[in-house]
C-alpha positions, 0 to 999 in steps of 0.5 A: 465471484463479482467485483467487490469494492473496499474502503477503508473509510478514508476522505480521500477515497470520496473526494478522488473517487476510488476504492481502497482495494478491487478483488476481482475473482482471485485479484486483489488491487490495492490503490497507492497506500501512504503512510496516514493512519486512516483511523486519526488521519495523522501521518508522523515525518519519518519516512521509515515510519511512514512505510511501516504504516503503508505495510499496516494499511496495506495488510489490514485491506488484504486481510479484508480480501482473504489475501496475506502479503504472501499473495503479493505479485507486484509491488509499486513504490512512489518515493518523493526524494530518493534520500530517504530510501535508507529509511524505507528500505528496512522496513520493505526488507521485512515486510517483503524480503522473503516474498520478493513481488515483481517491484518499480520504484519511482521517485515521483512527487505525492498529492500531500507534500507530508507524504514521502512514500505510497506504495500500491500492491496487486495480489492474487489469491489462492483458488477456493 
């Protein structure tokens, strides 16, 4: 299977130059995913909310790339303020408590001060 590109459509894929998501054979690499709705390009300023709206962006790209949150081998979260992990926490526990991917979280600062966490996903998908 060839290198098959994603886009969500989003601004930021343009202007900086990359894919939403790359499936490579039964790989998929989704790029850092933060809290924005890429459909209105709002973001809200609850860091809890803004990691549920990583896991939406996160799952509507793998749907894209035949792959579920199930198929997920390593999770990359950036947190901007370690305060804020009592928020996001929940919300990872839910999305990815029972699949438990290979993980490192940082505490790093993001490209828009209104982003408090991006969080980046490899897959790899079932053998057709």
């Amino acid at each position: 299977m060839p290198r098959k590109l994603i886009s969500s459509g989003s601004q930021f894929e343009t202007a900086y130059g990359y894919s939403r998501a790359v499936v490579d054979g039964e790989w998929v690499f989704v790029s850092g995913t933060t809290g924005f709705n890429y459909q209105t390009m709002t973001i809200v300023e609850d860091a809890g909310a803004q990691t549920e709206q990583c896991f939406a962006n996160i799952k509507s790209v793998l749907a894209q790339c035949g792959a579920t949150l199930a198929d997920l081998v390593r999770v990359r979260y950036l947190i901007v303020d370690g305060a804020e992990l009592p928020r996001c926490q929940p919300v990872i526990e839910r999305h990815l408590g029972a699949i438990r991917p290979a993980a490192t979280m940082m505490v790093c600062g993001l490209l828009d001060p209104r982003m408090k966490i991006e969080i980046e996903v490899t897959a790899k998908r079932a053998a057709a």
